[in-house]
C-alpha positions as CSV (number, residue, x, y, z in Angstrom):
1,X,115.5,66.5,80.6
2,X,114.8,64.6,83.7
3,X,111.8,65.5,85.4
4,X,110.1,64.3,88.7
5,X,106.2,64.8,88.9
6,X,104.7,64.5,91.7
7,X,101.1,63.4,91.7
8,X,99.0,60.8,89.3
9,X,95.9,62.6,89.5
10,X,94.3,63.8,85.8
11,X,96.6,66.5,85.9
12,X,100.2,64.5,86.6
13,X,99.1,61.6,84.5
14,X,98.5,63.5,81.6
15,X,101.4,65.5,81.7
16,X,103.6,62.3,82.2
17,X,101.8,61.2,78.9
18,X,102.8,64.3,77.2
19,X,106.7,64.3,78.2
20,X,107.1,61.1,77.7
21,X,106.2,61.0,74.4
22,X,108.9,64.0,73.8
23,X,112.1,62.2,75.1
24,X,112.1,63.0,78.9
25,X,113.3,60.9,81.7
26,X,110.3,61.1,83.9
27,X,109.4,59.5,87.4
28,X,106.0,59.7,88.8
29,X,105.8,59.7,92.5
30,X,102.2,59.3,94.3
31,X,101.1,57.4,97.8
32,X,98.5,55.9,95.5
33,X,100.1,52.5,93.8
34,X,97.0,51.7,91.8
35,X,97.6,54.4,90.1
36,X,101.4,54.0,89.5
37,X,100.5,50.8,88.0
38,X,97.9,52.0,85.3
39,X,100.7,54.6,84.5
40,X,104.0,52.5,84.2
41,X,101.5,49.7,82.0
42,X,100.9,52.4,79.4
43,X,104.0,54.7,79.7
44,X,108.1,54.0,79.7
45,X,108.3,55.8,82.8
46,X,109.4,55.2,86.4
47,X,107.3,55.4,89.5
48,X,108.1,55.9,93.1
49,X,105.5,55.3,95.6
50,X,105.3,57.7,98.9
51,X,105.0,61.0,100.3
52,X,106.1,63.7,97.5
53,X,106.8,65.9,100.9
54,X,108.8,63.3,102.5
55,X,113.1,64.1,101.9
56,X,113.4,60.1,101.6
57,X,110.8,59.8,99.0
58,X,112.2,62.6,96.8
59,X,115.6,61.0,97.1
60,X,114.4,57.8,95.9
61,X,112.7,59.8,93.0
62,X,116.4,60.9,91.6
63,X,115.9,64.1,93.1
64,X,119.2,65.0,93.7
65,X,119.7,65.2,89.7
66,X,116.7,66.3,88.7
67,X,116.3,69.0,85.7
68,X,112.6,69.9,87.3
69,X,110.2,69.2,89.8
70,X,106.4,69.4,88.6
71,X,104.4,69.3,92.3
72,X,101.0,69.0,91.0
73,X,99.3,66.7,93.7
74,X,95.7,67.6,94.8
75,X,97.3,69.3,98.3
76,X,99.0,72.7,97.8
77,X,100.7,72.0,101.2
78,X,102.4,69.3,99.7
79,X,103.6,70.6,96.4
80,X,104.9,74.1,98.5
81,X,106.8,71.4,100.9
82,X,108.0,69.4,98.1
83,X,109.6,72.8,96.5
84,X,111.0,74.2,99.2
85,X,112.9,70.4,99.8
86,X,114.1,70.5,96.1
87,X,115.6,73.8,96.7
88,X,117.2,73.3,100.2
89,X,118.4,69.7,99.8
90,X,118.8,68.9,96.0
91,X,119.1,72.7,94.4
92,X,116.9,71.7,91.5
93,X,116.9,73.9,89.1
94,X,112.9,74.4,88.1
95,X,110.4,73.6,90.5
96,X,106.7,74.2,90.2
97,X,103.7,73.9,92.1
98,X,100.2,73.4,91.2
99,X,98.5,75.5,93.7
100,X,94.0,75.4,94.2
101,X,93.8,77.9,97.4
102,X,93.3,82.0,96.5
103,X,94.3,82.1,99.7
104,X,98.2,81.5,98.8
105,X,97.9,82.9,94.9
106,X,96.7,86.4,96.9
107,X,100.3,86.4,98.9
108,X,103.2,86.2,95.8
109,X,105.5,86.1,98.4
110,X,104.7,83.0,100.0
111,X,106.3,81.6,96.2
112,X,109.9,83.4,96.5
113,X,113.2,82.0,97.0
114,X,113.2,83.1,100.9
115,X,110.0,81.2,101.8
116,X,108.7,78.4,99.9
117,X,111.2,78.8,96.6
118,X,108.2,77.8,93.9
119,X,109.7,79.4,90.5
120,X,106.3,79.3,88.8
121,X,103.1,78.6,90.6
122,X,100.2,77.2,88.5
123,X,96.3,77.6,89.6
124,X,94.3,75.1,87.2
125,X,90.8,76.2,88.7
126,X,92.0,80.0,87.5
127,X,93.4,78.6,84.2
128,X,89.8,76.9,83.1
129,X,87.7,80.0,85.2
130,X,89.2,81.9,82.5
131,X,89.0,79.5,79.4
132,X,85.4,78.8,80.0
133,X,84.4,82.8,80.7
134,X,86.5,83.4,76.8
135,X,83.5,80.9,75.5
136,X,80.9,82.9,77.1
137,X,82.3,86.2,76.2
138,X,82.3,84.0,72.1
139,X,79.5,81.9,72.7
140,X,80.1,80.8,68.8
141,X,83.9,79.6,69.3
142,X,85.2,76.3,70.5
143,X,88.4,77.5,71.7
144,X,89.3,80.6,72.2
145,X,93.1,81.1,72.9
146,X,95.1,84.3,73.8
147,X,98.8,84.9,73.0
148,X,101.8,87.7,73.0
149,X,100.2,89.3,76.6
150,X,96.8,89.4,75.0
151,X,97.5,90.8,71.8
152,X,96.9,88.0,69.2
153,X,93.8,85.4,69.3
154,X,93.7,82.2,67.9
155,X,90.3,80.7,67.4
156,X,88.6,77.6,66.5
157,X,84.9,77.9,64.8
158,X,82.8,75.5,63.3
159,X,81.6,76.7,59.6
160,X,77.8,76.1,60.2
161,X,75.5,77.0,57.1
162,X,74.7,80.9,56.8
163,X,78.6,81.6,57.1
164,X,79.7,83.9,54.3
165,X,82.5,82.0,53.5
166,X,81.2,78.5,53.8
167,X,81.2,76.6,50.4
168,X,83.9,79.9,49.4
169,X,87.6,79.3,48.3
170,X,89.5,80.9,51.7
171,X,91.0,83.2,49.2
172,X,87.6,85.2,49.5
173,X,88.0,86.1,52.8
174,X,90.4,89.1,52.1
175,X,87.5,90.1,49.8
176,X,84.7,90.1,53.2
177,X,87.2,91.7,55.3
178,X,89.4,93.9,53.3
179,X,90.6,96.3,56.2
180,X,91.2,93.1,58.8
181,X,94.5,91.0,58.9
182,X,93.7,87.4,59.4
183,X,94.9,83.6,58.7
184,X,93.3,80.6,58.9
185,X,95.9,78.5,59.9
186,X,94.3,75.0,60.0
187,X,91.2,73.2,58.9
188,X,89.7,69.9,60.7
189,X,87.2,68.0,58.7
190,X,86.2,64.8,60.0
191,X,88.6,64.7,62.6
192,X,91.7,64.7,59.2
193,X,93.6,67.7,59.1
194,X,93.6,69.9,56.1
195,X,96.5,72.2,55.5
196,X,94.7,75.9,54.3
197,X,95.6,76.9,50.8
198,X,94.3,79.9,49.2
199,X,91.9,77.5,47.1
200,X,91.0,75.7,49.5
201,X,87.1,75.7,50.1
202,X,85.5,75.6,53.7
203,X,82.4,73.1,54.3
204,X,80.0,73.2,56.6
205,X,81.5,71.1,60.0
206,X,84.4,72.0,59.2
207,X,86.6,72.8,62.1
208,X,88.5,75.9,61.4
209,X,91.4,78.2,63.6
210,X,92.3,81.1,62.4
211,X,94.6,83.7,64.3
212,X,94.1,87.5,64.2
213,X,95.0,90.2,66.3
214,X,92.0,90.0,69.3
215,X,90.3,93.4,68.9
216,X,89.3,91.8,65.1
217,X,88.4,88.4,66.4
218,X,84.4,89.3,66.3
219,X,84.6,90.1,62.9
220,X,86.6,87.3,61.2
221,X,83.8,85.1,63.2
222,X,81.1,87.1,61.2
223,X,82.6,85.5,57.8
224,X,83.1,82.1,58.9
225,X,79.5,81.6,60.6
226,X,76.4,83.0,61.7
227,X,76.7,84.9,65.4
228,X,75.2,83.7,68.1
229,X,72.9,85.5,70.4
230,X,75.2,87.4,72.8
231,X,75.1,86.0,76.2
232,X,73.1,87.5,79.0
233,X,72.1,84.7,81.3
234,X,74.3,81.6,82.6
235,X,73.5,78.2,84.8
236,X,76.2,77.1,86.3
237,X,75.9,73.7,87.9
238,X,78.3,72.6,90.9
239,X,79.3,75.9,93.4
240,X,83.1,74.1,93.9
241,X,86.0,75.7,93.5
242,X,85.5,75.7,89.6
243,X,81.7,77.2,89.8
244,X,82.5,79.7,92.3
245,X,85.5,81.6,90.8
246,X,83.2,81.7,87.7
247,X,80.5,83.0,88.9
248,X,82.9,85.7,90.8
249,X,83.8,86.8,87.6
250,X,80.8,86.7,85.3
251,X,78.1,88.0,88.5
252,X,78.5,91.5,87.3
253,X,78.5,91.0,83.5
254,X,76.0,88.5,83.3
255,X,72.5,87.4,85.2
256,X,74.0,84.1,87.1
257,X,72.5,81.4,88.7
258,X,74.6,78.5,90.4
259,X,73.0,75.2,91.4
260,X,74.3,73.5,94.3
261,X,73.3,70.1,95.7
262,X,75.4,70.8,99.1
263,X,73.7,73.3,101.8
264,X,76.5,74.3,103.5
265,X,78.3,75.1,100.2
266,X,75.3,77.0,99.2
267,X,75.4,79.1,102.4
268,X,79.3,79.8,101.7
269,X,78.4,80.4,97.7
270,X,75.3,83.0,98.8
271,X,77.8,84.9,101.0
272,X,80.4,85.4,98.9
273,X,78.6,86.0,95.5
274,X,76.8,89.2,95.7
275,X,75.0,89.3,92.6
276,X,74.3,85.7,91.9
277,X,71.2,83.3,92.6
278,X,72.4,80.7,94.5
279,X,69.7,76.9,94.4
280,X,70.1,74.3,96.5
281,X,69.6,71.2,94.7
282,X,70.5,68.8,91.9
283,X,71.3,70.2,88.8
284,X,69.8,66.7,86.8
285,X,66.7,67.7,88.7
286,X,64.1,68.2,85.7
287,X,61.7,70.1,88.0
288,X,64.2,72.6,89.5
289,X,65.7,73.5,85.7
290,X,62.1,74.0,84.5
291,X,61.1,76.1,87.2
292,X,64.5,78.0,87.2
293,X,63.6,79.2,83.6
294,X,66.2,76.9,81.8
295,X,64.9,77.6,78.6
296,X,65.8,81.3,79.0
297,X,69.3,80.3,79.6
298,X,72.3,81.2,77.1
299,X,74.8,79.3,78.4
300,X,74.3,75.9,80.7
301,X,78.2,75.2,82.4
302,X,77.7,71.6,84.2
303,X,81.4,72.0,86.7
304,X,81.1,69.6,89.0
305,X,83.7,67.4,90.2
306,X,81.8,64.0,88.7
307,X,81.6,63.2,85.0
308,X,78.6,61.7,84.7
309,X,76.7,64.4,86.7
310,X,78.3,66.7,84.3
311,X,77.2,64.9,81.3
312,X,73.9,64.1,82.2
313,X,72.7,67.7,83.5
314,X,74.2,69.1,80.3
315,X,72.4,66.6,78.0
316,X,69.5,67.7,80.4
317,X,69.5,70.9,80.0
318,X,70.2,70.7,76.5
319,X,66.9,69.1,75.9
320,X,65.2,71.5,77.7
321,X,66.0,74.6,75.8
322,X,69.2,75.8,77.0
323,X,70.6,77.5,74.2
324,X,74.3,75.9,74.1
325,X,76.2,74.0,77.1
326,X,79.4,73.1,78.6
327,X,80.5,69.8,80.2
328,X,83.8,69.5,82.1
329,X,84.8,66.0,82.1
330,X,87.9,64.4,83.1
331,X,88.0,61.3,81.4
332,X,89.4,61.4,78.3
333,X,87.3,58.6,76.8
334,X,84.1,60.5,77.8
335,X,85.4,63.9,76.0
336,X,85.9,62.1,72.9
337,X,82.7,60.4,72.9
338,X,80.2,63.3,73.9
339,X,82.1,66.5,72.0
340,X,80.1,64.8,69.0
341,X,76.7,64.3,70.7
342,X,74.7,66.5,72.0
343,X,76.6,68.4,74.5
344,X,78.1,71.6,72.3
345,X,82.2,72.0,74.0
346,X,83.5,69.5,76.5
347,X,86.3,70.7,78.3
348,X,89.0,68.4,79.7
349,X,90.7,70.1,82.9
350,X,94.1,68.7,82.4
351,X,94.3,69.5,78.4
352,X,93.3,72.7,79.3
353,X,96.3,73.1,82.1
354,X,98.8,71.0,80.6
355,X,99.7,73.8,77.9
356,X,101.1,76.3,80.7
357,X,103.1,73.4,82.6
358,X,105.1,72.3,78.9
359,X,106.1,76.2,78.3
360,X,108.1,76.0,81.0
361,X,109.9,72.4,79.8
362,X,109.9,73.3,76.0
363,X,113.5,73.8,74.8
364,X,114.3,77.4,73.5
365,X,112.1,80.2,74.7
366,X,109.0,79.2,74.9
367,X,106.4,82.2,75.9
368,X,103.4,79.7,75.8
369,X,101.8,76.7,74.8
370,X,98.6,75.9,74.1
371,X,96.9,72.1,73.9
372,X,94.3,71.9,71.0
373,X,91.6,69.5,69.9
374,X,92.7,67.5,73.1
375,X,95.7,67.0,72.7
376,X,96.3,66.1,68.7
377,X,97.4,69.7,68.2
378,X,98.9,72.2,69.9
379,X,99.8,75.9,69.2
380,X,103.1,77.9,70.5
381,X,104.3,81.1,71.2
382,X,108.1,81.1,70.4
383,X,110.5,84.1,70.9
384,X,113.4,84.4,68.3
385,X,116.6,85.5,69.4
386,X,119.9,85.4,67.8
387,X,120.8,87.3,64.3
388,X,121.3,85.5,60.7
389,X,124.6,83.8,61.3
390,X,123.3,82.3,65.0
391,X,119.4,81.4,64.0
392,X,117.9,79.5,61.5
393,X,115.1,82.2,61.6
394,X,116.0,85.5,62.2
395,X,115.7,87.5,59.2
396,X,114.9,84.9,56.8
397,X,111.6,85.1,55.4
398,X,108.6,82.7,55.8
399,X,108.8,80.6,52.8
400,X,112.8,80.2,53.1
401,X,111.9,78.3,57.0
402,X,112.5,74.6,56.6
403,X,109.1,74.0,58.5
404,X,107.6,70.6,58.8
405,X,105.1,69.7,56.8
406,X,101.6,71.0,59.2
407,X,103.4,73.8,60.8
408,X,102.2,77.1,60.4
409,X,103.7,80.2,61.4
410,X,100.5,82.7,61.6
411,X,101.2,85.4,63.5
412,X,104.3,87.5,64.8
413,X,104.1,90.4,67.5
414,X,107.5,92.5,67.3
415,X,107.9,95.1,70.3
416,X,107.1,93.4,73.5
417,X,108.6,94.5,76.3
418,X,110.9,92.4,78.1
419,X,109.6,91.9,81.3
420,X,112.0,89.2,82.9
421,X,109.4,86.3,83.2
422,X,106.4,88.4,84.2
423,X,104.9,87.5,80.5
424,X,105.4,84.0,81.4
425,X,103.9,84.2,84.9
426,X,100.9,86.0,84.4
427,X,100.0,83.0,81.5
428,X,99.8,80.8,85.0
429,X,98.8,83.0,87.9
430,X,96.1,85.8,88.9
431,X,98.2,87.6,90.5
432,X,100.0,89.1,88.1
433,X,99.3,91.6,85.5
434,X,101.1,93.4,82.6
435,X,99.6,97.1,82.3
436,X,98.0,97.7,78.9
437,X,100.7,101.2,78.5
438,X,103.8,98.5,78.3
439,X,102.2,96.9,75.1
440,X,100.3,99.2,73.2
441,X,102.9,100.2,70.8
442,X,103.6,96.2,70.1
443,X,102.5,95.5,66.3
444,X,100.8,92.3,64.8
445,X,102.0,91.3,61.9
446,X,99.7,88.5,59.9
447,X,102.3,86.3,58.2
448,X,102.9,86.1,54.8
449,X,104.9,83.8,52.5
450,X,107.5,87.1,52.3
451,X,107.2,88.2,56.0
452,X,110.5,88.5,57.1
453,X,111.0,87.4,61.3
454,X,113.4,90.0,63.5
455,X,115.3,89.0,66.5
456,X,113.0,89.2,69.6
457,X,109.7,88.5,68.0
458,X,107.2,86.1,69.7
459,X,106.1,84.1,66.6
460,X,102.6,81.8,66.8
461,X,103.3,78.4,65.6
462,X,100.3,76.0,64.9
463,X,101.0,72.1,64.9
464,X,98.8,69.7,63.6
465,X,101.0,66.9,65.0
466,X,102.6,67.4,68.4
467,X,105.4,65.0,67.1
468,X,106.8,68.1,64.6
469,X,107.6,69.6,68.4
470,X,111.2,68.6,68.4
471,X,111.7,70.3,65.3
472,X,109.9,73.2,65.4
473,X,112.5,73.6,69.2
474,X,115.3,72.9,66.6
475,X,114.8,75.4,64.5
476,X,114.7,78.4,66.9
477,X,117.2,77.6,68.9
478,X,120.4,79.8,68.9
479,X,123.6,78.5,67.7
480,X,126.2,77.5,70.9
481,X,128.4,80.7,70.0
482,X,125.3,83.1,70.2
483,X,126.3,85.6,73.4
C-alpha cells in the first residue's frame, strides 16, 4: 500500500515505524528537515520537506497515486486542508486526519464528503482521556482494552503475591471461577513471552492478559491478584488539553484536583470544570503536594506536555504516599526505562493512538487494533466473512486454523449489527455512539480448541510478535471469487 503521512511528530514517526516494517511504500512529508533526517537514517522510507497543505508539496509526495493519506501534523487546519486537496485534486482513496480541537469533533459534518472529505477523523487527546480513565476505573490493571463495541475486555495484570492463582497451574482458574468464561491468552515474564498452557503455572511479576466478556473483568482480576482500593480521589498534573478532558470526565465520579503551573490556563481550567479543584503551581513542588494532601491520593496522573516534568512529579509523588501513579512520556527510551522503576504504568501517547490509525490500513476487515507492551505485541479485532469454500476460517474449528506459532484466538462475538463503519468510527471519535439496544443480544463466546468460527464474527486475535501480522491478514481474507 502506498501511503503519505503527513507530519514527523511522535505520532507520524511512530506510525512510519510501524508500516514500514509491514511492507508499505511510505513518504513522510514535514516543514521540519531535522526531523526527516532522523527518520530516513533509521527507516527505508522517503521524505518530502514542505507544507502538507500546500497542492505542490503533496504532488511531490506521490499524491496523485497514493492508496492513503495519514494527516496527523500538530495543526488540525492543516490535516482538514490536506484532505480536502487529496480528495479534489488526487481522489485518494482513504484520507484521515488527526484532529486535537472539540471544537471540530462537536460538528461531524465539518468531516463529510461535501466540506472537508476526512473519511475517518482521529482525536489522540480523546483516545488516551479514555485509556487513562479505564486505569482509574481498574486501578489494578496495566492495560485495559475494549473490543466488539464494548463487549469483550482484554486485560493485562501483574500476578502480585496474595493472587489466588499465583504459584497455581492456570488450569485452576475454571476451578475459582466456575460460572465465568475467561482465557488467559498470554503471559510475559521477564520481558519473554510465554505461550499459556493449561499446566502452565503463574509467578508472581508475571505479566498476564487475559480476555473475557467486560461485565466479568472484576472478577477474573480477583483470581489473578489482590484488588486495589477503589479509587476516590485523583491528582492530575498539567490542565492541557490532556488534563482537562480528564478531569471533564472523572469531576463527577471522582474528588479531582488539577495542578497547573500557567495562571491563565488555570483561570480557563476553573471555568470550565465545575466540580474540580483547580492549583496554580508546579506539580514537582514538594510543598504544594504535601499541603494538597498527596498522601490521601489514589491515583497521581503527571500529563504534561514535558517528559521529565512528568517523570519527576510522578516519582515525586510516589514518594510521598500517593498510592499508584501515571507518567505520560513520549520518548520511547524513557517509557522503557521508568515502567520498571518506580513510576507504576507509563503511557506512550503515540502507542496508545497508533492502534486505531493501523485498523484502517490492515488488509481484510480489520474492526480494531490494539498496540500492547509498546509496541512488541499487539491485539486485533478481525471480522470473518466468506463461507468454507471462500475462507480459511469460516466454519473450521480452532485447532484445525494454521495459526502462527504466538497467535491466539481468545474471544469471538457473533451477532453484531452491521452498522456500515459506525463500529469503526466510534473506536476513533467522541462523537459517535452505538446505542446499548443494537448489541445486547450479541454473544461472547470464550474460545476453545473445538469452537467452531461462523461467517461475520469479529474474532480477538492476540500477537506476541507483530511480525505474525501478515499472516494472521492472510488467513482471513476471502478467496478472489467470494461475491
Amino acid at each position: 500500500m502506498k501511503i503519505i503521512i503527513l507530519g514527523a511528530g511522535q505520532v507520524g514517526s511512530s506510525v512510519a515505524e510501524s508500516l514500514v516494517n509491514e511492507a508499505n511504500d511510505i513518504t513522510v512529508v514535514d516543514t521540519n528537515q531535522e526531523r526527516l533526517s532522523v527518520l530516513q537514517d533509521r527507516l527505508d522510507l522517503r521524505t518530502v520537506t514542505g507544507n502538507a497543505s500546500h497542492p505542490s508539496v503533496l504532488v511531490n509526495a506521490g499524491a496523485h497515486d497514493a492508496d492513503m493519506i495519514l494527516a496527523v501534523t500538530e495543526q488540525d487546519e492543516t490535516n482538514l486542508v490536506a484532505c480536502k486537496l487529496a480528495a479534489s485534486l488526487f481522489n485518494t482513496p482513504t484520507k484521515i486526519a488527526r484532529i486535537r480541537s472539540t471544537e471540530y469533533l462537536k460538528h461531524p459534518e465539518i468531516f463529510s464528503d461535501e466540506n472537508f472529505s476526512v473519511d475517518y477523523a482521529i482525536s489522540p487527546e480523546q483516545i488516551l482521556t479514555e485509556y487513562i480513565e479505564k486505569l482509574i476505573e481498574f486501578p489494578e490493571a496495566l492495560q485495559v482494552l475494549d473490543f466488539a463495541m464494548g463487549k469483550v475486555s482484554m486485560v493485562a495484570v501483574r500476578a502480585l503475591q496474595g493472587g489466588a492463582l499465583v504459584g497455581q497451574q492456570l488450569q485452576e482458574l475454571r476451578k475459582h471461577i466456575p460460572n465465568i468464561e475467561t482465557r488467559v491468552v498470554a503471559i510475559f515474564r521477564k520481558d519473554r513471552p510465554i505461550i499459556p498452557e493449561g499446566h502452565t503455572v503463574i509467578q508472581i511479576d508475571d505479566e498476564v492478559f487475559f480476555i473475557a466478556a467486560t461485565d466479568h473483568i472484576r472478577q477474573v482480576m480477583r483470581e489473578l491478584r489482590s484488588m486495589d482500593r477503589p479509587v476516590k480521589h485523583v491528582m492530575i498534573a498539567g490542565g492541557g488539553k490532556i488534563g482537562k478532558r480528564l478531569g471533564a470526565q472523572l469531576e463527577n465520579n471522582y474528588q479531582v484536583r488539577v495542578i497547573e503551573r500557567n495562571l491563565k490556563a488555570c483561570e480557563s481550567l476553573a471555568a470550565e470544570l465545575h466540580n474540580t479543584l483547580v492549583l496554580h503551581g508546579e506539580a514537582t513542588d514538594e510543598t504544594l503536594l504535601e499541603s494538597e494532601n498527596i498522601e490521601e491520593m489514589d491515583m497521581f496522573c503527571a500529563l504534561t506536555n514535558d517528559d521529565e516534568n512528568n517523570i519527576m512529579s510522578a516519582l515525586l509523588a510516589k514518594r510521598l504516599g500517593a498510592h499508584k501513579v501515571i507518567a505520560l512520556i513520549n520518548r520511547k527510551a524513557y517509557v522503557d526505562l521508568v515502567q520498571s522503576g518506580g513510576i507504576d504504568i507509563a503511557i506512550s501517547p503515540a502507542q496508545v493512538t497508533i492502534g486505531s490509525l493501523l485498523a484502517f490500513v490492515r488488509h481484510g476487515d480489520v474492526a480494531a487494533v490494539h498496540s500492547l507492551r509498546r509496541g512488541a505485541a499487539e491485539a486485533m479485532e478481525l471480522v470473518a466473512h466468506g463461507d468454507e469454500k471462500s475462507s480459511k476460517v469460516v466454519g473450521r474449528k480452532i485447532e484445525d486454523i494454521k495459526l502462527p506459532k504466538g497467535a491466539t484466538i481468545g474471544a469471538i462475538v457473533r451477532g453484531l449489527p452491521k452498522l456500515e463503519g459506525t463500529w469503526r468510527e466510534r473506536l476513533v471519535t467522541d462523537f459517535d455512539t452505538v446505542e446499548d439496544e443494537l448489541i445486547k443480544d450479541a454473544q461472547v463466546i470464550i474460545t476453545h480448541h473445538d469452537t467452531v468460527i461462523h461467517s461475520e464474527d469479529h474474532i480477538i486475535v492476540f500477537v506476541v510478535n507483530r511480525k505474525m501480522i501478515g499472516e494472521i491478514e492472510k488467513l482471513f481474507q476471502v478467496n478472489v471469487g467470494f461475491l
